[in-house]
C-alpha positions in Angstrom: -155.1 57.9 64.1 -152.2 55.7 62.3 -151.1 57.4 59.2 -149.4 55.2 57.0 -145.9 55.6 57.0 -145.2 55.2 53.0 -147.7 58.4 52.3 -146.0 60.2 55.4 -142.5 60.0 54.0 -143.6 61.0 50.4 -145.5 63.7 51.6 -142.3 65.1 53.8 -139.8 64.3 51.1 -142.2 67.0 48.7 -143.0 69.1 51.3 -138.5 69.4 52.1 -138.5 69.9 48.0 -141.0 72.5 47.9 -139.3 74.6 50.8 -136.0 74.1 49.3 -137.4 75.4 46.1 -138.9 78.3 47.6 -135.6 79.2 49.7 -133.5 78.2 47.0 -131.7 75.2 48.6 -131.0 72.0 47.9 -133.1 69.2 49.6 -130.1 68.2 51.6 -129.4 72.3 52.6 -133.2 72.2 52.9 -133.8 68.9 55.3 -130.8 69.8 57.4 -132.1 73.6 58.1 -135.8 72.1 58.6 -134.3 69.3 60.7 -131.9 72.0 62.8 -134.9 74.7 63.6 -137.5 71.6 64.3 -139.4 71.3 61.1 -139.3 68.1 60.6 -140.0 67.1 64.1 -143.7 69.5 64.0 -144.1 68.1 60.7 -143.9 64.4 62.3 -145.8 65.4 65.5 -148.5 67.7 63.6 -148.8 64.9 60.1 -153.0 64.6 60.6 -152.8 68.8 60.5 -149.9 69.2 58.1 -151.0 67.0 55.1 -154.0 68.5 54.8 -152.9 71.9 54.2 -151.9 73.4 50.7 -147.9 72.9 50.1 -148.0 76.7 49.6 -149.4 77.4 52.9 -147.5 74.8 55.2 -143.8 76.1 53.6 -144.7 79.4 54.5 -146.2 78.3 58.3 -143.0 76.0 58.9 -140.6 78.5 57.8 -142.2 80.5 60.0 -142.2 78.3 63.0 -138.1 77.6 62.3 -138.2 81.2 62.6 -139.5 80.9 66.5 -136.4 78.3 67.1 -133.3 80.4 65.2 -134.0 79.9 61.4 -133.3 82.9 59.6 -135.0 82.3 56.5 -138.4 84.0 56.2 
């Protein structure tokens, strides 16, 4: 299934502000770590799953998942 992409950006642009706001980082220090451990890519491959989920719950699974690929934030 299509998602639109208007609702797909809006819903990554909170999503990056709610992880930066949990890691305490800016939403530029927060997209460029998300972008550099592959965040953003799951995010754009996994949007049917992702949106779906609480904001809560998909910061914590992501962060986890940048984890797997070199983040060090947990």
């Amino acid at each position: 299934m299509e998602h639109n992409i208007k609702d797909k950006i809006e819903w990554t642009i909170i999503f990056v502000w709610e992880f930066g706001r949990k890691y305490g980082l800016t939403m530029k220090q927060a997209f460029n770590y998300l972008s550099r451990f592959k965040g953003i890519d799951f995010i754009d491959r996994h949007y049917g799953y992702v949106h779906t989920q609480s904001f809560a719950s998909m910061v914590d699974d992501i962060a986890e998942y940048c984890h797997r690929h070199g983040g060090t934030l947990m």
